[in-house]
N, C-alpha and C positions, 0 to 999 in steps of 0.2 A: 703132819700126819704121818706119825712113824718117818719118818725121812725119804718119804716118795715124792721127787721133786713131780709139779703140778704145772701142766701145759695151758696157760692164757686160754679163754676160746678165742680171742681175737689176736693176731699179734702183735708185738710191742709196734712193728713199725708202721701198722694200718691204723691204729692208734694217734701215733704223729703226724700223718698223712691227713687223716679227718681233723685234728685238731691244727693243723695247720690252715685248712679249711674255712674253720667254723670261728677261730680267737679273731683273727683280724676284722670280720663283720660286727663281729659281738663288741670289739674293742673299740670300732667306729660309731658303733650307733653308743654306746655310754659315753664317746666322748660329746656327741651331738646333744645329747640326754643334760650333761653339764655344762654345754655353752647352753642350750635354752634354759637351765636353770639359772645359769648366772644375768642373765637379761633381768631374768625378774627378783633378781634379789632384793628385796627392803635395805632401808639406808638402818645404821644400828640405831642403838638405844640416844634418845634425847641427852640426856649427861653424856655418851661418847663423843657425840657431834660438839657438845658444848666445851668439853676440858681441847677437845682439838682445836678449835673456832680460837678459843681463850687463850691455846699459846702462842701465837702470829701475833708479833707487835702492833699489828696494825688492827685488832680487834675492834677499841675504844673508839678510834675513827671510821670503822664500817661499823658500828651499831649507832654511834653521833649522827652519820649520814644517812642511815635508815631508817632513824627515829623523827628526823626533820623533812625525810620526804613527805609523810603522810600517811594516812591510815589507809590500808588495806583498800575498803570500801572506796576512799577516792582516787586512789591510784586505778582500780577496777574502772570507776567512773570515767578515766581520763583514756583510756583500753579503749572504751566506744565508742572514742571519737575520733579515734583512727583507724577507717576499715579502706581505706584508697591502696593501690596496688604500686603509686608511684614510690621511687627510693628514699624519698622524703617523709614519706607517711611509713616507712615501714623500718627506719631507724629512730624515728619517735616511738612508735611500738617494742621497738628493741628496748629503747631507753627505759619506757615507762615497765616492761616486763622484768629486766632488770632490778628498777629502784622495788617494784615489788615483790621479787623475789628475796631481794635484801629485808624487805618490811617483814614478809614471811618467816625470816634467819631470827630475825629480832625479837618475834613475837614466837619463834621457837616451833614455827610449822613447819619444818622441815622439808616433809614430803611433798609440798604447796613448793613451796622455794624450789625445788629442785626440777619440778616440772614448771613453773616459768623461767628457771634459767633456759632446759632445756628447747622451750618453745622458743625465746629470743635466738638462743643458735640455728636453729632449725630455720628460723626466718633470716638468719644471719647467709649461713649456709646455701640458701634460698636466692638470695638478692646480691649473692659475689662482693664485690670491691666498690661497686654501688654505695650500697647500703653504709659499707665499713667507713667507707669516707664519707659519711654525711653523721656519724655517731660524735657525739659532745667527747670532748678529751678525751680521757684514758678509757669511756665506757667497754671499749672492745676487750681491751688489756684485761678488764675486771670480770667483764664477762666469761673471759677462758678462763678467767681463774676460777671459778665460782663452778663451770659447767665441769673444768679437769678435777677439780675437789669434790663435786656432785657423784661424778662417774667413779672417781676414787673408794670414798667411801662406798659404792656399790659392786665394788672389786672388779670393774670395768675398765681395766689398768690398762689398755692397749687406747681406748678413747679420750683417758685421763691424759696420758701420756702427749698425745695427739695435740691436746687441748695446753698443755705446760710445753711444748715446746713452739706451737704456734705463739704464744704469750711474750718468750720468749725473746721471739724475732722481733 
């Protein structure tokens, strides 16, 4: 404007003072905003889960294994027959939530699978060293694999994390 230098109404430094203010609330609640989004994220696309599923040598023997458990329906079947609260009735529930959440993987229900892996931990989680020691072989070992590959693919990488090094041990 012709070369009339032009005075702020505000000044530069009440400016920063306010914005010093106002970013760090604003910056907390967006990050709260993407931790609740990230809880609810969907697992990706059928084919992503499968070409990943598919490169683990040990594919051919997790689909052999959950194709000889059973069908869906009678695994469910065998679910209602275990509602007792003692350690024994609730690592049979592990197991059979497990074999069905594999039967799930197989039949390419994903979202099915990953909410009975998560319920077997939950109950895992639930019933401590109990529970872990009364599970069939390696069921525990498989089940943190299944639950940190669960929470992985739903970019829940701090509970993945959790679950592969529990595995681990």
């Amino acid at each position: 404007r012709m070369g009339i230098p032009l005075t702020p109404p505000v000044s530069q430094n009440k400016i920063e003072e306010l914005m010093g203010h106002i970013l760090p609330e604003e910056i907390e609640k967006c990050l709260a905003k993407v931790k609740a989004e990230q809880k609810k994220r969907p697992l990706p696309s059928k084919h992503t889960i499968l070409q990943l599923l598919q490169s683990f040598s040990g594919y051919s023997a997790w689909m052999a294994q959950a194709a000889k458990s059973g069908s869906v329906s009678s695994l469910t079947g065998d679910l209602d027959k275990f509602q007792g609260d003692t350690a024994d009735a609730k690592a049979e529930k592990v197991g059979i939530l497990l074999a069905r959440g594999r039967r799930y993987a197989y039949d390419q229900t994903f979202e099915k699978a990953s909410a009975d892996f998560e319920a077997a931990m939950s109950i895992v989680e639930d019933g401590g060293n109990d529970v872990v020691q009364r599970l069939e072989g390696d069921s525990h070992a498989r089940l943190l694999e299944w639950v940190g590959m669960s929470r992985h693919l739903r970019y829940d990488l701090d509970g993945a994390l959790r679950c592969y090094e529990a595995c681990a041990d």
